[in-house]
C-alpha positions, -999 to +999 in steps of 0.1 A: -222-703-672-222-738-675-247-760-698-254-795-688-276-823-704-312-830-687-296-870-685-260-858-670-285-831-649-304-860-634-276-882-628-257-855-606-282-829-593-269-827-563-235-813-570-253-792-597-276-774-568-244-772-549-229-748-579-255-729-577-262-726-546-225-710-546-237-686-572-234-700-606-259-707-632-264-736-654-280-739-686-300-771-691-305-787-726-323-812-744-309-828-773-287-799-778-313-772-770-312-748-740-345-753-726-341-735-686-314-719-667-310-728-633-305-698-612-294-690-575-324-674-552-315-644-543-337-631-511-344-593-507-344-574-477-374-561-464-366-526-476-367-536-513-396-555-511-413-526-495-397-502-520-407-529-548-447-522-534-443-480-534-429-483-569-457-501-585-480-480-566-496-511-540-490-489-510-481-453-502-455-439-476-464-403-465-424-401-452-429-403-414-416-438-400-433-468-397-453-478-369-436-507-348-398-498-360-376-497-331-369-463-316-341-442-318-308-447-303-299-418-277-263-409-275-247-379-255-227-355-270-228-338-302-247-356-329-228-362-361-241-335-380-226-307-358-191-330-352-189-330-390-193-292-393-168-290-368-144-316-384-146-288-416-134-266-397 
């Protein structure tokens, strides 16, 4: 982690967003006090946000699948379960 003056900050911001845009964080200080880290944002996927809601209770998922989710694929043959079983074999 890398620490960085609010003056030397301001003077070079750009190439500090371009650290951290690659993943690192920078601590910023003020006269020789940490005062923020800059941090990378890191976006979820829609099934942790969703899984975020049903942990702290904002909505409920009785188990069937969602309406509007694209159907499932058809295939021929044996599905995987029974190829497996017979892989074991």
């Amino acid at each position: 982690m890398e620490t960085v003056g609010v003056r030397e900050l301001k003077s070079n911001l750009s190439r500090y967003l371009k650290k951290v845009r690659l993943g690192e964080k920078i601590v910023v200080t003020d006269r020789k006090k940490e005062v923020a880290v800059i941090l990378p944002c890191v976006k979820e996927t829609d099934e942790e946000e969703l899984l975020q809601l049903i942990q702290r209770g904002l909505v409920h998922w009785s188990g069937g699948k969602p309406a509007g989710m694209p159907s499932r694929i058809s295939s021929r043959g044996k599905n995987v379960s029974e190829a497996v079983l017979e892989d074991r074999k």
